[in-house]
C-alpha positions in Angstrom: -4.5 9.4 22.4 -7.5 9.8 24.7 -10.4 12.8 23.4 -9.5 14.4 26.6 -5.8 14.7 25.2 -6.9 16.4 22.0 -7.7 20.1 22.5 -10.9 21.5 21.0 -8.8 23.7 19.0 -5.5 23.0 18.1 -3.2 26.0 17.5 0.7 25.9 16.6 3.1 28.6 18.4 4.8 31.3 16.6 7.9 28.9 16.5 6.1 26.1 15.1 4.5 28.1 12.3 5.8 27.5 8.6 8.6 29.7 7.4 8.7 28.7 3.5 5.7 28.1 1.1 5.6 24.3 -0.5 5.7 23.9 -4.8 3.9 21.0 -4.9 4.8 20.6 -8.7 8.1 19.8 -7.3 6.9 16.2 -6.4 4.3 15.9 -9.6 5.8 13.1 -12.4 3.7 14.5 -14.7 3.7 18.6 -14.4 0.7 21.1 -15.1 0.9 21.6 -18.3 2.6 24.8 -19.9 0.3 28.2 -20.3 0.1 28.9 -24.1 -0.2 32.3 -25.8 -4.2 32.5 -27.3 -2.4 34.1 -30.6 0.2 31.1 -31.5 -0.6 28.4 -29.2 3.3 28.4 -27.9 3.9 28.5 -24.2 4.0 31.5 -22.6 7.1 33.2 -22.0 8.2 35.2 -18.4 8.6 38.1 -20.5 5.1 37.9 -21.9 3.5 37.3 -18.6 5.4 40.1 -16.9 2.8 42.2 -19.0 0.1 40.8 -17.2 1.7 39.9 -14.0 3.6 41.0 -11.3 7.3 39.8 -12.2 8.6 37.7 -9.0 5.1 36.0 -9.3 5.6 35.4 -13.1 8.8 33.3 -11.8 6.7 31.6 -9.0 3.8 30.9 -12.1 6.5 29.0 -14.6 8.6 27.2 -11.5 8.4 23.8 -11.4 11.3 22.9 -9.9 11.8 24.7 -6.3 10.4 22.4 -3.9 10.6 25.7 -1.0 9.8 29.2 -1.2 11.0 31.3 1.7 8.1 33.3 3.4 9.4 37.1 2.8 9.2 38.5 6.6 6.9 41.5 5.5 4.4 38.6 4.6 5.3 36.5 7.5 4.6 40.0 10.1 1.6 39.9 8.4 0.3 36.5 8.6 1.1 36.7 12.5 -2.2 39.2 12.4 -4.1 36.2 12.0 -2.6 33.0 11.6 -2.0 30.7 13.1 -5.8 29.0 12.1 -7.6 27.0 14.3 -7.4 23.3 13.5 -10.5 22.3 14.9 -11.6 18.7 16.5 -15.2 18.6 15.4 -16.7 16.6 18.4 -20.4 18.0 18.1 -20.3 17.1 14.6 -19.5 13.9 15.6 -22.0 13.5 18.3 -24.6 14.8 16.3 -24.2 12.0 13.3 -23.4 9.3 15.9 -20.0 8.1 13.5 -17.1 6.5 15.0 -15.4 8.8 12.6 -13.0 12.0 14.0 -13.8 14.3 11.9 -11.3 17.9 11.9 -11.9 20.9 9.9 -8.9 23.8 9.4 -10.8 27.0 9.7 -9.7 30.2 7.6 -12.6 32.4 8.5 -10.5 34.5 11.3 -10.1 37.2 9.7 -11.8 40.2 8.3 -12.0 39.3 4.5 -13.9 36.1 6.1 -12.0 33.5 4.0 -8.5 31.9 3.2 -8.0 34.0 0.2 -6.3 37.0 2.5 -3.1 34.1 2.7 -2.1 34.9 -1.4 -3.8 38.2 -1.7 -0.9 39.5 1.0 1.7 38.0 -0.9 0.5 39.3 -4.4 -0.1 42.7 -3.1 3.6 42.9 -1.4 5.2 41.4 -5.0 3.4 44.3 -6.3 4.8 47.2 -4.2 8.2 45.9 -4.5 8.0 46.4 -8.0 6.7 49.9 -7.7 3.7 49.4 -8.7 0.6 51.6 -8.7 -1.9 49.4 -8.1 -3.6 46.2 -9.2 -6.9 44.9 -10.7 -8.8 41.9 -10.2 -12.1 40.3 -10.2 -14.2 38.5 -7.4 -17.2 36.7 -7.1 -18.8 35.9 -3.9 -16.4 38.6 -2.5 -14.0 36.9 -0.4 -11.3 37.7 -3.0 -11.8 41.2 -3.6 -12.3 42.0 0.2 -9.2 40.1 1.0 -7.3 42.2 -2.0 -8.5 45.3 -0.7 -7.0 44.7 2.6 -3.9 43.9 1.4 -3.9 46.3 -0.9 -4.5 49.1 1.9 -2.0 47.8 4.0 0.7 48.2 1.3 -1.0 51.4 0.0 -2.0 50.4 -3.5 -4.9 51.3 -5.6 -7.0 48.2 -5.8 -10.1 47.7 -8.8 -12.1 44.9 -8.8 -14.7 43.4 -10.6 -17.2 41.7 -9.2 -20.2 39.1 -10.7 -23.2 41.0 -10.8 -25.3 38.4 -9.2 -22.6 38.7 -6.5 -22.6 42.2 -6.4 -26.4 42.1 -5.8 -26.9 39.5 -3.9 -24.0 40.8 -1.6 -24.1 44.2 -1.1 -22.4 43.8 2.2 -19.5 42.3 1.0 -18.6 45.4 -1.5 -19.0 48.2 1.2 -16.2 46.4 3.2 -14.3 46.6 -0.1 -14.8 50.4 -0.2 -13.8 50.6 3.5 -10.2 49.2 2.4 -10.4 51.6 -0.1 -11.2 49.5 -3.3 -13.5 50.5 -6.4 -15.5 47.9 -7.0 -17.4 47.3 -10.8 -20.2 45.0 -11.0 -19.7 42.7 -14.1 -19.8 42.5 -16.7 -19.8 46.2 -17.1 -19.6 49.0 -19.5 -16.6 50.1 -18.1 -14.4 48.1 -20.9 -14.4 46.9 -24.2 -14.9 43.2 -23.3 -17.6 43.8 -21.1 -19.7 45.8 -23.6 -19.0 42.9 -25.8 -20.3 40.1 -23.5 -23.4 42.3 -22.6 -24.5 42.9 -26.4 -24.2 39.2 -26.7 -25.8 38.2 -23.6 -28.0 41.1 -22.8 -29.2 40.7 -19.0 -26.3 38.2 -18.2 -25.9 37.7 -14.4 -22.1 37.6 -15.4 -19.2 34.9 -14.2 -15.7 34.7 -13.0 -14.8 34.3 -16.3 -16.3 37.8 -17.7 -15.3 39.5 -14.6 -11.8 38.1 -15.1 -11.6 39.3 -18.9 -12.9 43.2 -17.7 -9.8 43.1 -15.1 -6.9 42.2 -17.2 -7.9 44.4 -19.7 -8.6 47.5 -17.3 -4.5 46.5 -16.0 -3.3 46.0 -19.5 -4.7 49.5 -20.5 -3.3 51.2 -17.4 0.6 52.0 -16.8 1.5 51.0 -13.6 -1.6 48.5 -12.8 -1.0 44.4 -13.1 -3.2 41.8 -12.9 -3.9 39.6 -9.5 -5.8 36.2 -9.5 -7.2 34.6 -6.6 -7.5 31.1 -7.5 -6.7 28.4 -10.4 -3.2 30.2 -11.0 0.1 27.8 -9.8 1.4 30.7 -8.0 -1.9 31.4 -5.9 -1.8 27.4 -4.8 1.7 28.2 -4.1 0.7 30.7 -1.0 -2.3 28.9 -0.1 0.4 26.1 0.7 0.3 27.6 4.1 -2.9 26.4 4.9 -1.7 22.6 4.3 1.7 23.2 6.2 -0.2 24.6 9.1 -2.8 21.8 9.0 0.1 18.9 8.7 2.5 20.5 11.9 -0.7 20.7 13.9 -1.6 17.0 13.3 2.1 15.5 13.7 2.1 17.6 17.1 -0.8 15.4 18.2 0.3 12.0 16.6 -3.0 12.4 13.8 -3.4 10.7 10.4 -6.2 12.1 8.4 -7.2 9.0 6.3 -9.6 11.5 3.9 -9.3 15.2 2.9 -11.5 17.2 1.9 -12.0 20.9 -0.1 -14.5 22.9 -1.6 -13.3 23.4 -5.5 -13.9 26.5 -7.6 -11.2 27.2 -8.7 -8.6 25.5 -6.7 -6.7 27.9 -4.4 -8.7 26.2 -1.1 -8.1 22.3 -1.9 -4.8 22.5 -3.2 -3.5 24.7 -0.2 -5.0 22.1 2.2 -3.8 18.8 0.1 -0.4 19.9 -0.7 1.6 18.9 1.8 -0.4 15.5 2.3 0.1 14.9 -1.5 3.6 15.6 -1.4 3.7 12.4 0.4 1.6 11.0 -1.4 3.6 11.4 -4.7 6.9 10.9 -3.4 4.9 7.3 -1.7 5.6 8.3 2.3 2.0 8.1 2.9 -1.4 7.6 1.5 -4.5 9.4 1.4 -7.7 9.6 -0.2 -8.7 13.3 -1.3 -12.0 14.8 -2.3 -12.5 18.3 -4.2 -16.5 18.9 -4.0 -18.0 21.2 -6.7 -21.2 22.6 -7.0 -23.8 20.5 -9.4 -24.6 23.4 -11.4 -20.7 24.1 -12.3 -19.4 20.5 -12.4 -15.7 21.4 -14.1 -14.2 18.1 -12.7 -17.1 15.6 -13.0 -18.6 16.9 -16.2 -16.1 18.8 -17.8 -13.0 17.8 -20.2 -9.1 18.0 -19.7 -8.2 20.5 -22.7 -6.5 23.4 -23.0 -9.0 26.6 -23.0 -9.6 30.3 -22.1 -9.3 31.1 -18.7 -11.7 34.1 -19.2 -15.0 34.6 -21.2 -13.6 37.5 -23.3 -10.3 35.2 -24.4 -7.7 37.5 -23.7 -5.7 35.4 -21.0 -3.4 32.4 -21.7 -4.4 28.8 -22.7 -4.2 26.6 -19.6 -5.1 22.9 -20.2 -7.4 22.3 -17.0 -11.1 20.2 -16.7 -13.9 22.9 -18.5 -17.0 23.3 -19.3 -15.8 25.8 -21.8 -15.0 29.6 -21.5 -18.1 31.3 -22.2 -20.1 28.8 -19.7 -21.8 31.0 -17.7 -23.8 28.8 -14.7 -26.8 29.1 -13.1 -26.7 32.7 -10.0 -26.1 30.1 -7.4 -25.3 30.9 -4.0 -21.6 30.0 -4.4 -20.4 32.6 -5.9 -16.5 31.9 -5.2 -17.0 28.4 -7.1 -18.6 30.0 -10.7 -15.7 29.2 -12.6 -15.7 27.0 -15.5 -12.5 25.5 -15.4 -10.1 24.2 -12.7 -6.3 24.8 -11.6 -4.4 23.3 -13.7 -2.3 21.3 -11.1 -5.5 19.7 -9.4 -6.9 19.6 -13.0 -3.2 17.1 -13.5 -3.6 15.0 -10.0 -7.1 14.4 -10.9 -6.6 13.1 -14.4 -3.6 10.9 -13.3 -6.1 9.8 -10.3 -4.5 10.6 -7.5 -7.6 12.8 -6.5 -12.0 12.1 -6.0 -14.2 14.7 -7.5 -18.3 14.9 -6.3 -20.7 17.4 -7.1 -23.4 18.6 -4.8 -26.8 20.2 -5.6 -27.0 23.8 -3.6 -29.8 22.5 -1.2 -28.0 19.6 0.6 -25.2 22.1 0.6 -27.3 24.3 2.6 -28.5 21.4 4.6 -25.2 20.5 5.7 -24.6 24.1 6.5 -27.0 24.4 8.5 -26.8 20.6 10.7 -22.9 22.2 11.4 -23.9 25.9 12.0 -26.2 24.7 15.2 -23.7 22.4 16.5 -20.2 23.7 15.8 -21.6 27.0 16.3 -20.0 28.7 13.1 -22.0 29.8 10.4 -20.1 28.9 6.9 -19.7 30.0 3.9 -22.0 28.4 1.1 -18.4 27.4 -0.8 -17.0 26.0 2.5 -20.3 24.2 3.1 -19.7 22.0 -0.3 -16.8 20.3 1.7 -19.1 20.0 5.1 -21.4 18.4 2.6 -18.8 16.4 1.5 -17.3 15.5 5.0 -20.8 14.1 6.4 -21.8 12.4 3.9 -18.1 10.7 4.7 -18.9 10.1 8.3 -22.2 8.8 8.1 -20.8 6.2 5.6 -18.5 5.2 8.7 -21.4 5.0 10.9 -23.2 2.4 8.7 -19.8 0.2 7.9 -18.6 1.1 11.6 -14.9 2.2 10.1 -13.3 4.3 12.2 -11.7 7.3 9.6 -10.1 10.2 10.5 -11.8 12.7 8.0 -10.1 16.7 7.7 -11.9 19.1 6.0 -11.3 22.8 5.0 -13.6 25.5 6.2 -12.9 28.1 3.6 -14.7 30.9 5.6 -17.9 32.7 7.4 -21.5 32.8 5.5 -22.2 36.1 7.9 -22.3 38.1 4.2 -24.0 35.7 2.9 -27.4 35.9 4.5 -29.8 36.4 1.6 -28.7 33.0 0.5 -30.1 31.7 3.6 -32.9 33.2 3.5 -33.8 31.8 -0.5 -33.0 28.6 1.3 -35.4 28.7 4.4 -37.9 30.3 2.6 -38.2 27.6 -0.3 -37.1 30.1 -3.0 -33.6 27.7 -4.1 -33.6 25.7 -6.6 -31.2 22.9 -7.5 -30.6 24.1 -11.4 -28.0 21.1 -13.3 -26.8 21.6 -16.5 -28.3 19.2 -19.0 -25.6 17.1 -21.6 -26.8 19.1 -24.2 -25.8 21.8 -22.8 -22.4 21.2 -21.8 -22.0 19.3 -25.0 -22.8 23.1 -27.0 -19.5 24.8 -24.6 -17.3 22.0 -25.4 -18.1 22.5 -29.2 -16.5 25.4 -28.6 -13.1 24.4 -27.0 -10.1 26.2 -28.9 -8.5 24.0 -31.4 -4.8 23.1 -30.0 
């Protein structure tokens, strides 16, 4: 098919969009492993989640069975505000690195909350009302999450608290006024506010915080409130579950056009991005219709794939949640303030965490300067300013194409743009004026977290 053929921007009608989300666990041979309870290392019952959880999510969270969830149609008249997302044929990337590559990047940024995150935040805000809820709490870190929760939670008229990273919270002060537009309380943490993150400060007085404290203050704020649950916004099976769209969309826009990505590629934090992307594609991968090589990039400075280990752990500093076996650093690794924020987390989904140790998936980590390097090269000629976490996988991606320009292979390469940088400004501005640095955790260091790795 000729370039002219190909549309800038390829969108799918309202009849083409997907009706069901995809469990990609369905397909796995060798399933995530099982959540465990923190007190007796057994796995973690529904009924024991549901204290935590919303319930019709706590099913979604232990299914590994139903290959199809059925979009409810509240969600679906929702989506319709915003998706379908662009899947976009990056010519003036290409042009700019002279690759024979095609290089494609599905971009979630077209919407308020600035990110993908707003695709599982509607769904575990609409679980919530059914259930007659109050409200919900959760925690955020470069603010994507928590903006996207707010929204959702406004249109469904629930209270929504969320905790946010201090560094976050500082370095993104625009980011938590559009919270409190949607009506959202928003804590920097950790705080004072709760028992866990009073703890964490006394033992780490001046602590820029983590996704991991912030995630310990907001299940014990729900726990200690009737009528409040608990809502994640990455790493969880359930939150890959509606990020699914993302990859649907992405696979019935490039069948419509006859297009075989030969590489993926997703920013990895948590998980929620890349494995909504891949899931689809690795669906066919596992069940051996088709092959492709994926790539989940990571920041240097919070290397959970390439530098951690596959063992079960906390999935928050103050150990209250589950056990999930996933790649850590270790629960109370707290990383360096980069300007990530949405990729702080010291461990990794628990399905990627599976498809990586069986190999079926690349990991790379990138240093936050040739993140913002990339950013930039694709901000002045795509003419979208991106996110620092998306900018990991743009990273990624070029790197990718200019290794086609040197062996002259001609790849199709996809990429996920998570989201906008627009709140994400005073990261630019360390970068251009000099003031980043390109901080790496030393082996002695990650080698005094993993020390610390539960005992299963």
């Amino acid at each position: 098919m000729t370039r002219q053929e190909i549309p800038y921007k390829i969108y799918l009608t309202e009849s083409e969009m997907p009706q069901y989300w995809y469990n990609l666990r369905a397909d796995m041979k060798n399933k995530p492993a099982p959540l465990l309870n923190p007190g007796t290392h057994q796995p973690m019952t529904a009924e024991e989640l549901s204290g935590v959880f919303c319930e019709e999510l706590v099913q979604q969270e232990l299914d590994n069975d139903t290959r199809e969830y059925p979009i409810p149609q509240e969600i679906l008249d929702f989506y319709k505000m915003y998706r379908p997302s662009p899947l976009v044929r990056a010519y003036c990337l290409e042009k700019k690195l002279k690759t024979p590559a095609k290089i494609y990047y599905k971009f979630e940024g077209n919407n308020t909350s600035g990110s993908h995150k707003l695709n599982s935040a509607i769904a575990q805000a609409y679980y919530a009302k059914k259930q007659g809820l109050k409200g919900v709490t959760t925690e955020t870190g470069a603010g994507q999450w928590g903006t996207a929760l707010s929204m959702a939670c406004a249109y469904f008229e629930l209270d929504c608290k969320v905790y946010m990273v201090k560094v976050s919270y500082e370095q993104k002060p625009f980011r938590r006024e559009v919270m409190r537009v949607y009506g959202a309380s928003v804590t920097p943490s950790p705080s004072m506010t709760t028992q866990v993150g009073r703890k964490i400060l006394e033992e780490h007085p001046g602590t820029t915080g983590s996704l991991g404290c912030a995630i310990s203050e907001a299940v014990e704020t729900a726990v200690g409130n009737p009528g409040y649950r608990y809502v994640l916004g990455s790493v969880l099976n359930q939150v890959l579950l509606h990020q699914s769209v993302i990859g649907m969309e992405t696979k019935i826009a490039m069948d419509k056009y006859d297009i075989h990505p030969d590489i993926i590629i997703g920013c990895a934090g948590g998980g929620s991005n890349l494995g909504g992307l891949i899931a689809p594609f690795m669906g066919e991968k596992l069940r051996g219709e088709a092959d492709y090589r994926f790539i989940a990039v990571e920041p240097a400075s919070c290397p959970s794939l390439t530098r951690g280990v596959f063992a079960y752990d906390f999935a928050d500093t103050g150990m209250v949640c589950p056990l999930a076996k996933m790649y850590t650093l270790g629960s109370d690794f707290i990383p360096a303030p980069n300007h990530a924020g949405g990729l702080r987390y010291h461990g990794m989904s628990p399905i990627l965490s599976q498809l990586y140790d069986d190999g079926m998936m690349e990991a790379v980590s990138v240093p936050q300067t040739r993140v913002f390097e990339a950013a930039e090269t694709f901000a002045r000629v795509e003419g979208i300013l991106p996110a620092p976490e998306s900018s990991h996988a743009i990273c990624a991606a070029i790197d990718e194409a200019v290794r086609c320009r040197e062996t002259g292979e001609e790849k199709t390469i996809l990429f996920g743009l998570t989201g906008t940088g627009y709140f994400d400004l005073v990261a630019y501005e360390k970068f251009h004026d000099g003031k980043m640095d390109d901080y790496v955790p030393t082996d002695e260091e990650l080698a005094s977290f993993r020390a610390r790795l539960p005992r299963i």
